[in-house]
C-alpha positions as CSV (number, residue, x, y, z in Angstrom):
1,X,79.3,114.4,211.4
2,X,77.1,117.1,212.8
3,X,74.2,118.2,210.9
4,X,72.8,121.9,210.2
5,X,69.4,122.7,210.9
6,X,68.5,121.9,207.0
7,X,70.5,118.6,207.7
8,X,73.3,119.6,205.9
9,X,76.6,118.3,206.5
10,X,78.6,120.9,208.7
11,X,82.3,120.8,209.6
12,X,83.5,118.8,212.8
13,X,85.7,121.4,214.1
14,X,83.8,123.3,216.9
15,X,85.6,126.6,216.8
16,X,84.5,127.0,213.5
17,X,80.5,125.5,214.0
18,X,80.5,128.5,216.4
19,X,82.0,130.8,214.4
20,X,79.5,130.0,211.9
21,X,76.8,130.0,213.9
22,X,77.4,133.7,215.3
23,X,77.5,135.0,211.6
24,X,81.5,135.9,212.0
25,X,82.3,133.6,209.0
26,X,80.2,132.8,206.2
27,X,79.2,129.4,205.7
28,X,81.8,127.5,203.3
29,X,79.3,125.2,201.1
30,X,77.5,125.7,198.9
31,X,73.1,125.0,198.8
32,X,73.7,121.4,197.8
33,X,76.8,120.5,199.9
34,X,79.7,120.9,197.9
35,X,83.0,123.7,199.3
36,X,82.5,126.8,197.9
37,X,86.2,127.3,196.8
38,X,86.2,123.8,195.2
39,X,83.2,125.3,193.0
40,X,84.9,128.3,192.5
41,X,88.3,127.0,191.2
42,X,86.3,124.3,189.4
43,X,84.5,127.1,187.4
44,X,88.1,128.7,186.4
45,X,89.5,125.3,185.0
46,X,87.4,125.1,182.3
47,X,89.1,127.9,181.2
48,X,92.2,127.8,181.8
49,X,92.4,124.4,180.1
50,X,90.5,126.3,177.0
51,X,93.0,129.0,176.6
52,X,96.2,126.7,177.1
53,X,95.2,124.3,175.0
54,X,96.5,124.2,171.5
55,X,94.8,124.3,168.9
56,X,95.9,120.8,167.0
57,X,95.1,119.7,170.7
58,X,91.8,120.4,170.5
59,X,91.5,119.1,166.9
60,X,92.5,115.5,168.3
61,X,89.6,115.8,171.2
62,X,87.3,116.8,168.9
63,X,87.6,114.0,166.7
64,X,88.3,111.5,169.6
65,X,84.9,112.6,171.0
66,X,83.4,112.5,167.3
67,X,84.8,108.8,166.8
68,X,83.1,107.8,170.0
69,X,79.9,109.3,169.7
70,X,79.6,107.5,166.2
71,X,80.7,104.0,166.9
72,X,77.7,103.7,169.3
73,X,75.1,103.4,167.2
């Protein structure tokens, strides 16, 4: 795969390496590699999930998570 000028991974396609490279499209990753829109939807999950989920839902996490982080030690 071709590599930016920070080594970065950059798309294959060469329509859009050029488009990039002119400045007519912003550059889709991120600093540390990952897609942009992936972060961006990946932000909004977390809340989503947090307002749908019940609240005897989250009761059963919670003590899932507590049960597991006691039976460690």
């Amino acid at each position: 795969m071709p590599r930016g000028p920070k080594a970065e991974k950059r798309p294959v396609d060469a329509i859009m390496i050029g488009r990039i490279a002119t400045g007519e499209i912003d550059d889709l990753t991120t600093a540390d590699g990952k897609n942009a829109a992936a972060v961006a939807l990946g932000r909004l999950g977390g809340k989503a999930r947090a307002e749908s989920t019940t609240a005897k839902r989250r009761k059963e996490i919670a003590k899932k998570a507590a049960a597991s982080r006691w039976s460690k030690s």
